[in-house]
C-alpha positions in Angstrom: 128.2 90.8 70.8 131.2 89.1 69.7 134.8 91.0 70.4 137.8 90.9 68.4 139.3 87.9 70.2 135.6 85.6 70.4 134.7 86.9 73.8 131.1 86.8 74.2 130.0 90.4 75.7 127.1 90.5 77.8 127.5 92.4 81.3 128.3 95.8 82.0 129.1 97.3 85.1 127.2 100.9 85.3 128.9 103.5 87.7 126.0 105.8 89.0 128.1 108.1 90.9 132.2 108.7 92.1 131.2 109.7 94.8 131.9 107.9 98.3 131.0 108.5 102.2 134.2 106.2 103.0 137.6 106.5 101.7 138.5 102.9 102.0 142.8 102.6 102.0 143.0 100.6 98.6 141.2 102.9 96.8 140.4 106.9 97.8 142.2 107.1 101.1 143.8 110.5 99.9 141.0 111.9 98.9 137.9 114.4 99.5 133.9 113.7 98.6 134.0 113.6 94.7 131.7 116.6 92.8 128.4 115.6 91.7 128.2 117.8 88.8 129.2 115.2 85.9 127.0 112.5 86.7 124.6 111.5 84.2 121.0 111.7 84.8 118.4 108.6 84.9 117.0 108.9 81.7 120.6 109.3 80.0 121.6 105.8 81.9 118.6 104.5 80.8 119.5 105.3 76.6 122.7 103.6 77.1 121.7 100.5 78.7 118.7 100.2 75.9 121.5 100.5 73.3 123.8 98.4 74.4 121.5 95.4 74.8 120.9 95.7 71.3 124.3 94.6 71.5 124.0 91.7 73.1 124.3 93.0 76.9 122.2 91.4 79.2 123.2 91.7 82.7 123.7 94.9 84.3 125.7 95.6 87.7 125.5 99.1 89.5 128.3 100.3 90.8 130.4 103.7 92.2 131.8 105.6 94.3 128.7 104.4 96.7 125.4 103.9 94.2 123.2 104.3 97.1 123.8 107.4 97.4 122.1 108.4 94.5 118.7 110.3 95.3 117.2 108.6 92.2 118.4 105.1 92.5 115.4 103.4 92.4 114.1 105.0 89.6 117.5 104.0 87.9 116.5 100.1 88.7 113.3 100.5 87.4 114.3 101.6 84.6 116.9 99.8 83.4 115.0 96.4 84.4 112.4 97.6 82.1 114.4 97.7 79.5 113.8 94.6 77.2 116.8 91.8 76.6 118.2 93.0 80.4 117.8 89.7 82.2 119.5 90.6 85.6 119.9 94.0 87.3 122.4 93.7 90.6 124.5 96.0 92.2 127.7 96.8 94.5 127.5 98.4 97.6 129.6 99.3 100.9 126.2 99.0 102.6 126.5 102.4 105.0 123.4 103.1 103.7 121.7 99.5 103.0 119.5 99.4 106.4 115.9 100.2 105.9 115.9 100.3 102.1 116.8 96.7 101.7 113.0 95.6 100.0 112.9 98.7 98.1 115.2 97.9 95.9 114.4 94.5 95.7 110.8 95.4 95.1 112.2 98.2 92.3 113.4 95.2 90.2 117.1 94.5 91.8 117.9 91.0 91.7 121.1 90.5 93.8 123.8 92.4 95.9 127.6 92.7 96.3 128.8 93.9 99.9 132.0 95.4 100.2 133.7 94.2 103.9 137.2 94.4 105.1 137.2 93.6 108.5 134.8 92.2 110.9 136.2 94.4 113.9 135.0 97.6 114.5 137.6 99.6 114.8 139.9 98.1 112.5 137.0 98.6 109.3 136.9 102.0 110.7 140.4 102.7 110.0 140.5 100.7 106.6 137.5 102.9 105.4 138.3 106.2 106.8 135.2 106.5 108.9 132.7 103.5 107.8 130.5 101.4 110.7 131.1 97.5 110.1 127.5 97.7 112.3 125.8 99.1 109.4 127.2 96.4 107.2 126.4 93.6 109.2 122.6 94.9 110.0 122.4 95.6 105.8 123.5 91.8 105.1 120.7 90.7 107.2 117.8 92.9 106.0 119.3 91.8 102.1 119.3 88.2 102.7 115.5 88.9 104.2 114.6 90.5 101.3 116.0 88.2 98.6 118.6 89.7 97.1 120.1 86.4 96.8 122.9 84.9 96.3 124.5 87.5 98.5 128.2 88.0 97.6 130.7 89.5 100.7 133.9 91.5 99.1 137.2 90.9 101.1 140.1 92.6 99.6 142.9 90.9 101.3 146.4 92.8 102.4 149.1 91.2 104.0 149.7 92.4 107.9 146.3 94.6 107.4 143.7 92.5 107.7 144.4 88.2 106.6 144.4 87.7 110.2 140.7 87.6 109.8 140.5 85.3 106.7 138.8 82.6 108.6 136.6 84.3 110.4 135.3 85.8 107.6 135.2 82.4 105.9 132.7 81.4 108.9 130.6 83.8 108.3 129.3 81.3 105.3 128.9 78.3 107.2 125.6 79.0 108.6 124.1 81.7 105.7 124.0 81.1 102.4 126.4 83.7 101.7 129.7 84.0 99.0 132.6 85.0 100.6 135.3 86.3 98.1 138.4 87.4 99.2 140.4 89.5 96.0 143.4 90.5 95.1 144.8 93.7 95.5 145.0 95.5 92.5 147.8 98.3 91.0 145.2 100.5 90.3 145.8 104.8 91.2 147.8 103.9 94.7 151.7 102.7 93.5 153.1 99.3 94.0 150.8 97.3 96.1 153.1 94.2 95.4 154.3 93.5 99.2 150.6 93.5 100.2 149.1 91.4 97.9 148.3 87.7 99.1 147.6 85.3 96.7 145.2 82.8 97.2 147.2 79.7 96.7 148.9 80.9 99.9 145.3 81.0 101.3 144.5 77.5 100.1 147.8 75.9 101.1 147.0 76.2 105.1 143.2 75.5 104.6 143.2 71.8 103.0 139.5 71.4 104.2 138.1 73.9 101.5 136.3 71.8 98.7 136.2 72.9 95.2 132.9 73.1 93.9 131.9 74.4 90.2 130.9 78.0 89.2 127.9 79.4 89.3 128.6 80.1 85.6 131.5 79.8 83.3 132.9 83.6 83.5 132.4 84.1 86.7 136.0 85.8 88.2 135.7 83.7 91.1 137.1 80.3 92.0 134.9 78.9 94.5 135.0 76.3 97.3 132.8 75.3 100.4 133.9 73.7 103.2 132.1 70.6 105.2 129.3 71.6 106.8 128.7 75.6 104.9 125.7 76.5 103.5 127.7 79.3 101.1 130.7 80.1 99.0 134.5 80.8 98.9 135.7 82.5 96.4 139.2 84.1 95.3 139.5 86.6 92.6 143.1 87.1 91.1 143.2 89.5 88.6 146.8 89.9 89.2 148.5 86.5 89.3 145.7 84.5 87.9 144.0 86.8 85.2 140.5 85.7 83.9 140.6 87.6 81.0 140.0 85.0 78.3 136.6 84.4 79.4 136.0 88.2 80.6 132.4 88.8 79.2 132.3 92.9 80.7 132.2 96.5 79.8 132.4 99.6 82.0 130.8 103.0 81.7 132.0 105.8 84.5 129.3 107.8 85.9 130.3 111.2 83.8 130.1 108.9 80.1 133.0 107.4 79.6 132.7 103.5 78.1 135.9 101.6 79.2 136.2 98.2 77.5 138.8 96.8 80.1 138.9 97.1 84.1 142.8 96.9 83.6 143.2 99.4 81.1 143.6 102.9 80.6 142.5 103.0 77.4 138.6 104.8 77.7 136.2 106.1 75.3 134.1 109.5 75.2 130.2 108.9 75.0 129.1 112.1 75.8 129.5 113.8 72.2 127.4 110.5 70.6 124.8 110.8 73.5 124.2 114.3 71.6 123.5 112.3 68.5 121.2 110.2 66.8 121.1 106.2 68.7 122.3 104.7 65.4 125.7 107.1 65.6 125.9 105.9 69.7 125.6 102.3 68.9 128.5 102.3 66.3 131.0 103.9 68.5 129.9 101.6 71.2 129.9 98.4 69.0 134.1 99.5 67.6 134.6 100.0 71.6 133.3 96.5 72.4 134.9 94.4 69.2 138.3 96.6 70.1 138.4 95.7 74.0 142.0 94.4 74.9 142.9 90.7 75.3 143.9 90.9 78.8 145.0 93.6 81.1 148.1 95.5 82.0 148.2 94.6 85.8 151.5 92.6 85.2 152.7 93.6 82.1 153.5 97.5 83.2 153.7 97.2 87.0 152.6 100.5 87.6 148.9 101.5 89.2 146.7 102.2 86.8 146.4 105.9 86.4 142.2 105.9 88.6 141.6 104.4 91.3 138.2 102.0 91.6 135.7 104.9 92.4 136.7 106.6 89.6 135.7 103.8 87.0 133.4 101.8 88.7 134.2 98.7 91.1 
């Protein structure tokens, strides 16, 4: 559907669970293993996915906390892909769990993945992620590309004197594989003033002259993107902070325990859980005032101050 300022709405980002094996330092390094107990079910995701593609949503990521760790994520997939008008079912991952179970979700109907990787050195992504094994990433990117979940996007969040000494190794790791490698911007959200840390990509770009522009891979992606001579994938920067997309922003959220959240960068959220006791006509309206309501742009710069959840908590 249409929003109030002519945005085009067609993708939501479902959180399945807040709950998370790592506690990565950008986003739940203070905190414990989230409670289960407010998680919707499969057959309650499944109501609000059907409804809102009678809005006009068509593309569906999964998201957390870690979605894999959801006993009944396959039957999630299936399904939401069965759901007619949802064109593309993807998902994000940190990929702990990814090994082994690579073709079973592709064969459950998921078209594409998002890997969340820091660092390339072992004990450096172990520190960033409070316990995670950059092995198990690297062994879940392979068994993924094998299995077609294609084009398969790696997640760098980039933090000065952390880890940007790796920027180009990372890059390389998409001139052989068909691989996107995104490096984003740190974000203000439920950890302070991230300011000092925060590169932005132009100071990437200015000491890498050999990266290529090339065109999106369509016109709302977040992503600016660039190959270099010689790659078979992507680079991509994502700058919410200093170079916000948000006129062409075409997304939605919902959080794990019902919550519909019309802007990543805003606090602003809306109950589902007493409509989900009513009739689908009464959900649909309070999702369709949500969607025509969702704010311009965000409030990254505009407050400077950390949104009041972190990422795990609304959906990354």
């Amino acid at each position: 559907m249409i929003d109030s300022s002519g945005r085009n709405i067609e993708y939501l980002r479902l959180s399945l669970t807040q709950r998370c094996t790592l506690r990565c330092a950008y986003c739940r390094a203070a905190e414990g293993i989230c409670p289960k107990k407010d998680e919707l079910g499969a057959a309650v995701f499944e109501r609000l996915v059907r409804m809102l593609a009678k809005l006009g949503i068509k593309k569906v990521r999964l998201t957390g906390g870690e979605p894999m760790l959801r006993h009944d994520l396959l039957e999630i997939i299936s399904r939401i892909c069965a759901i007619e008008g949802i064109l593309e079912v993807t998902m994000t991952t940190n990929a702990q769990h990814l090994a082994g179970k690579a073709a079973a979700l592709k064969k459950a109907g998921l078209s594409r993945l998002n890997i969340s990787i820091d660092s390339l050195q072992k004990e450096r992504y172990h520190e960033l992620t409070g316990g995670g094994d950059v092995e198990r990433v690297l062994l879940g990117i392979d068994e993924a590309l094998a299995a077609g979940l294609v084009p398969l996007k790696l997640n760098t969040v980039l933090m000065r004197g952390i880890n940007d000494d790796e920027i180009d190794t990372l890059m390389l790791l998409a001139k052989d594989r068909p691989l996107d490698i995104r490096f984003i911007e740190l974000m203000p959200m439920g950890n302070g003033d991230c300011s000092k840390l925060r590169i932005e990509s132009s100071e990437v770009l200015k000491t890498r002259p050999w990266l290529i522009p090339i065109s999106p891979r369509y016109i709302s992606q977040p992503s600016v993107d660039y190959t270099a001579a010689g790659f078979k994938g992507r680079i991509g920067f994502i700058s919410p902070v200093t170079n916000s997309f948000c006129e062409n922003c075409n997304r939605v959220r919902i959080t794990s325990d019902g919550l519909l959240r019309p802007c990543l960068g805003d606090d602003n959220e809306i109950s589902l859980l007493d409509a989900l006791k009513g009739t689908d006509e009464e959900l649909l309206e309070i999702m369709r005032s949500a969607i025509f309501n969702k704010p311009m742009g965000n409030t990254f710069c505009g407050r400077g101050l950390a949104l009041e959840k972190n990422m795990s908590k609304i959906g990354g």
